[in-house]
BAKOLSE-399087 format. One record per residue (C-alpha): x, y, z; residue in one letter. Coordinates in Angstrom, 1 decimal. Last residue first. Layout:
# BAKOLSE-399087
{{X; Y; Z}; a}
...
# end
This chain:
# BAKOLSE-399087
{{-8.2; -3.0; -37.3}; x}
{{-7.4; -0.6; -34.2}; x}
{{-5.4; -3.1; -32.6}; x}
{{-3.3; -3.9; -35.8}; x}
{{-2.4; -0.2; -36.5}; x}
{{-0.3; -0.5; -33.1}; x}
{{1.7; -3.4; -34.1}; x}
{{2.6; -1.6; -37.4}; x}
{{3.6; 1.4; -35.2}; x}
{{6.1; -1.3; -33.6}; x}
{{7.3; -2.1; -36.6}; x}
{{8.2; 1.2; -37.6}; x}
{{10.0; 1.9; -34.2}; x}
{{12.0; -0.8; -34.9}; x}
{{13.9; 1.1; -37.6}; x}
{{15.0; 3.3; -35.0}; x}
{{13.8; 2.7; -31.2}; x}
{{16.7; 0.8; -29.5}; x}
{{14.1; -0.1; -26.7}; x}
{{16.0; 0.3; -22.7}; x}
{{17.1; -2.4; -21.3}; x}
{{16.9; -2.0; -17.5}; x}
{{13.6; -3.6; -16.0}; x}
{{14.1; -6.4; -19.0}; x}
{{17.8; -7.5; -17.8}; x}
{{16.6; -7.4; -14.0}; x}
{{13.3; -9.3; -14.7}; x}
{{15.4; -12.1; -17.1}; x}
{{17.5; -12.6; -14.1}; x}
{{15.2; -12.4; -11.6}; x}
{{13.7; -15.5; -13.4}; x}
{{16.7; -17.1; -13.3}; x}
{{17.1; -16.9; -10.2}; x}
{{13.3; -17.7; -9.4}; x}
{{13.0; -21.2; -11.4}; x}
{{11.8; -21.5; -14.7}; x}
{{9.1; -23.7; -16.3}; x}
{{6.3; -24.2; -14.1}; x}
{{6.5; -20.2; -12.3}; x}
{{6.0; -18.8; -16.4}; x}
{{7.1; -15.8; -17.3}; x}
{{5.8; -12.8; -18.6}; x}
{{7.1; -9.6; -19.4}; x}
{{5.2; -6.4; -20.0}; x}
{{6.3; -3.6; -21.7}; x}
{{7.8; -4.8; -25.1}; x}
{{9.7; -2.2; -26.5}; x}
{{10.1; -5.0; -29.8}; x}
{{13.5; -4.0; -30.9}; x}
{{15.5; -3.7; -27.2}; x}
{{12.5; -4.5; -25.2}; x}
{{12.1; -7.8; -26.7}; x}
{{15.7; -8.5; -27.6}; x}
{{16.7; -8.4; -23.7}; x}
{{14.0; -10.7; -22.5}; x}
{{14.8; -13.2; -25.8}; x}
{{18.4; -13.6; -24.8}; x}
{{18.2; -13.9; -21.5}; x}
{{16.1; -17.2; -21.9}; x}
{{12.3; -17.7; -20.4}; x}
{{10.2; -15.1; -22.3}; x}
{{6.4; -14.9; -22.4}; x}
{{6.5; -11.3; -24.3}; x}
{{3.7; -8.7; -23.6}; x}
{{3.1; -5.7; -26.0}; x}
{{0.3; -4.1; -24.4}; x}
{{-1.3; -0.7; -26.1}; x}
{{-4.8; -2.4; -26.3}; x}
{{-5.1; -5.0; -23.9}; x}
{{-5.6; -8.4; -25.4}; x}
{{-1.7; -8.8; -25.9}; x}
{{-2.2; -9.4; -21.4}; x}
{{-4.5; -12.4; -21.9}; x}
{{-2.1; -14.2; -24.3}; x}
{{0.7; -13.4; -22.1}; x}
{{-0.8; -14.9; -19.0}; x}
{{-1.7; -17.8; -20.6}; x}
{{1.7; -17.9; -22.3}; x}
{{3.8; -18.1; -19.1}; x}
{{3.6; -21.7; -18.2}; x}
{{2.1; -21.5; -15.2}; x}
{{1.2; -18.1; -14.3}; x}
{{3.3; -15.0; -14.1}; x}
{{3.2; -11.0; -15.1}; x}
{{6.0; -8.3; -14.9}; x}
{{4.6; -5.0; -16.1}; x}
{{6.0; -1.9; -17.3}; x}
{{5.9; 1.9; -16.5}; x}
{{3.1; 1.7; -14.6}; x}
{{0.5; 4.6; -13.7}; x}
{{0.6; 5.3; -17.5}; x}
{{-2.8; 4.8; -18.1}; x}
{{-1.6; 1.7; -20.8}; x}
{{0.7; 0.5; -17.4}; x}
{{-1.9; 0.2; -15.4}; x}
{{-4.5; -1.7; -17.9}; x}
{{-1.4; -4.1; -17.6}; x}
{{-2.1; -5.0; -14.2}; x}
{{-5.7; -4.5; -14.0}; x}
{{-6.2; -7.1; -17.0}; x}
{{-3.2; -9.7; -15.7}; x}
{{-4.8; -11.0; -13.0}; x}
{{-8.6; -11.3; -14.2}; x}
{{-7.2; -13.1; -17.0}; x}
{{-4.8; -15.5; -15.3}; x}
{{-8.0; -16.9; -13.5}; x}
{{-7.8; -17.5; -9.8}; x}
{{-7.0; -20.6; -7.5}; x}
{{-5.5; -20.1; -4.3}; x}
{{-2.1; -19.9; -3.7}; x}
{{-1.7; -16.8; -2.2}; x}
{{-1.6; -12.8; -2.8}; x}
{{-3.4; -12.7; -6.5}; x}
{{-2.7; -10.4; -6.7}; x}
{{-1.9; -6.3; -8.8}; x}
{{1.2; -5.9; -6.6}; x}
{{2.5; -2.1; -7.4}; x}
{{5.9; -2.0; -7.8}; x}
{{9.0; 0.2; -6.6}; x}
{{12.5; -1.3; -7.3}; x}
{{14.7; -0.5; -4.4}; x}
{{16.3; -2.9; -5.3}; x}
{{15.9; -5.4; -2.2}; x}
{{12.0; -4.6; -2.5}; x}
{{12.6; -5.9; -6.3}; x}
{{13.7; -9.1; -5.2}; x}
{{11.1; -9.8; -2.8}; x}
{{8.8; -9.2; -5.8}; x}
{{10.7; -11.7; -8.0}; x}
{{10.4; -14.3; -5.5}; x}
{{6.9; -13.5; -4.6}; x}
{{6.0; -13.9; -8.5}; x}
{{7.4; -17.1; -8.7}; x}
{{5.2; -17.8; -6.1}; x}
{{2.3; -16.6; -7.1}; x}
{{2.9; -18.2; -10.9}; x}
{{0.7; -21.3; -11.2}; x}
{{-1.9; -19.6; -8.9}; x}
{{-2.3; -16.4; -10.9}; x}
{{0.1; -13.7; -10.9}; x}
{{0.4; -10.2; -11.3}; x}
{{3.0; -7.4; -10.8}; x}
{{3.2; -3.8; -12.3}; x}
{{6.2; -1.7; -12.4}; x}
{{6.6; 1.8; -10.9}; x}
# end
């Protein structure tokens, strides 16, 4: 189950990728917003990521503008390890050596293929675990600082 959330700068980015994940077979939970209308990348990306700390969600795909808002907001949440990524390259390297589980992208700066693109290569690249694995407990002893 993956989490999706936008805010206005990324709904329809969002839509695109979501349309492309019924054609998968990819099973999501839509977190909103579900038009246009202004909202707060924030309020969008808390429940959304919140579901994949519980476990409801194995990862999350998040949009607003540019990206970073989004991601900012979503590294707030204990246990999140959110990457704004908008080159194959970086949405591959962040769940192979970061296991980052949510990805965020930004509907202002890429267009839908290639932001199916990055979605498809981070939904299936699984986290080479190993000496990253240390890091990544580092990460985790900085939220409880």
């Amino acid at each position: 189950m993956i989490a999706l959330a936008a805010d206005h700068g990324g709904f329809s980015l969002k839509e695109e990728v979501r349309a492309w994940l019924d054609e998968q077979g990819i099973a999501y939970r839509d977190f909103g917003s579900y038009d246009g209308a202004s909202c707060d990348y924030p309020d969008m990306a808390a429940p959304a990521c919140e579901a994949v700390v519980s476990g409801e969600c194995e990862r999350a795909l998040l949009f607003c503008g540019t990206g970073i808002g989004i991601s900012i907001a979503a590294n707030k949440v204990p246990g999140i390890r959110a990457a704004c990524c908008s080159d194959y390259f970086s949405a591959k390297f962040t769940r192979m050596h970061n296991d980052a589980n949510a990805l965020c992208m930004g509907g202002r700066v890429i267009g839908p293929g290639l932001a199916i693109e990055l979605a498809d290569v981070f939904l299936h690249t699984e986290f080479e675990g190993g000496r990253h694995q240390r890091r990544i407990d580092k990460i985790s002893a900085l939220e409880s600082r």
